[in-house]
C-alpha positions as CSV (number, residue, x, y, z in Angstrom):
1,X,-2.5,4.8,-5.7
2,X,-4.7,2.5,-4.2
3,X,-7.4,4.5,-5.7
4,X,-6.3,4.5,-9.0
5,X,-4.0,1.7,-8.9
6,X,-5.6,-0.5,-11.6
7,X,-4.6,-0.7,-14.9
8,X,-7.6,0.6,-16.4
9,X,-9.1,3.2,-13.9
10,X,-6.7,5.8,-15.0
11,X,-8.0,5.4,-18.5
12,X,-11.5,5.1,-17.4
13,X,-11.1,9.0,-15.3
14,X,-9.1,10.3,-18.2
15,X,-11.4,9.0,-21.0
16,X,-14.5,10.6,-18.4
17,X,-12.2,13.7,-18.1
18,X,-14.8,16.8,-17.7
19,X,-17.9,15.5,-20.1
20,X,-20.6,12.7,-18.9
21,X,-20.0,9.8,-20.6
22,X,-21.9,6.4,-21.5
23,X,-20.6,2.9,-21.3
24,X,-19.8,2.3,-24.7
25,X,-17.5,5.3,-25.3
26,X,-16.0,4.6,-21.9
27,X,-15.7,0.6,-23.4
28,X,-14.6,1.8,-26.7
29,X,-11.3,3.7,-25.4
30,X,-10.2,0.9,-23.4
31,X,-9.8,-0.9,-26.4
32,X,-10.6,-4.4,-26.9
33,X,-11.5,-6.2,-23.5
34,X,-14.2,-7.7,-22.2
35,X,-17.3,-5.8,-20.6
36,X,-16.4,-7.1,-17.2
37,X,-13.2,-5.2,-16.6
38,X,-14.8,-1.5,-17.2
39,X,-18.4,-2.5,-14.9
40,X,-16.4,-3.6,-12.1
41,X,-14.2,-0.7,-12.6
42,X,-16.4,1.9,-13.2
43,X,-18.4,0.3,-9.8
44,X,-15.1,1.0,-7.8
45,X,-14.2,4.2,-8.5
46,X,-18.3,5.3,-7.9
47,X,-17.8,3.2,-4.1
48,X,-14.6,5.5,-3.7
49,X,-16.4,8.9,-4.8
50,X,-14.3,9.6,-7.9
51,X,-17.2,8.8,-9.8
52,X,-21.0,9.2,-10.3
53,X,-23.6,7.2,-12.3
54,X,-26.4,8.6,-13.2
55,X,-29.4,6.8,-15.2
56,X,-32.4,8.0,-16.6
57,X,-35.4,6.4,-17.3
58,X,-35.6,5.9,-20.7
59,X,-36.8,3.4,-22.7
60,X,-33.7,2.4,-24.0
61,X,-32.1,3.0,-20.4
62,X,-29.2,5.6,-20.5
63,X,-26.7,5.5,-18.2
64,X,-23.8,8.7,-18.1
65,X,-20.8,8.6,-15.9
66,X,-19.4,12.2,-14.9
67,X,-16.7,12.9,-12.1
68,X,-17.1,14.2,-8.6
69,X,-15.1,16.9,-7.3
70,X,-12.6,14.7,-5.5
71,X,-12.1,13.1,-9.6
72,X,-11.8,16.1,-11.2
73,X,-8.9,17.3,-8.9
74,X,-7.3,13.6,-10.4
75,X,-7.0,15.5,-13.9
76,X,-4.3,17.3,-13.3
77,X,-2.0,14.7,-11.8
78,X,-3.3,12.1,-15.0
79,X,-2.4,14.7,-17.2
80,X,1.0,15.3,-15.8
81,X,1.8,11.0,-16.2
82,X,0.1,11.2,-19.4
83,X,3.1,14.3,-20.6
84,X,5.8,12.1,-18.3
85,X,5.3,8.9,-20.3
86,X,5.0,10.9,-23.4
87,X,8.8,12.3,-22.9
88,X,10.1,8.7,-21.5
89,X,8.4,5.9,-23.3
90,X,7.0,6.4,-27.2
91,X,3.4,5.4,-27.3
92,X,3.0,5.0,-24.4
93,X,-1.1,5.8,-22.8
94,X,-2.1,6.6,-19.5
95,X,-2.7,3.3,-17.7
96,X,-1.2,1.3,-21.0
């Protein structure tokens, strides 16, 4: 859990899931929050493996997140939480 602990990073390697993604749709599914929250977020889980950033260069710069192995096998267990809190709480969302 100390991995994933924080409120958002679930929703951040759900959101990812098995496609590369770029900030803004990353940003976008988190809802209405600041900037700050998913950058230092998205830096965490790429210092503990789970993710990977890669930028190209591009003019404008484009930068895709995509999970590592060691992410992808966190699918499974998000997946299970996300049908848990579906049968015990209404509404609820992964990390929510």
């Amino acid at each position: 859990m100390a991995t994933i602990g924080k409120k958002w990073k679930s929703v951040i390697i759900y959101t990812i899931g098995l496609k590369r993604q770029r900030f803004g749709i990353i940003h976008t599914k988190m809802g209405i929050i600041s900037r700050k929250i998913p950058t230092e977020q998205l830096k965490e889980l790429e210092e503990d493996g789970i993710i990977k950033r890669e930028a190209f260069k591009e003019v404008p710069p484009r930068v895709e997140y995509f999970l590592t192995d060691k992410g992808l096998e966190l699918l499974p267990i998000l997946n299970m939480l996300t049908e848990w809190n579906l049968r015990h709480n209404s509404g609820g969302e992964v990390g929510g």
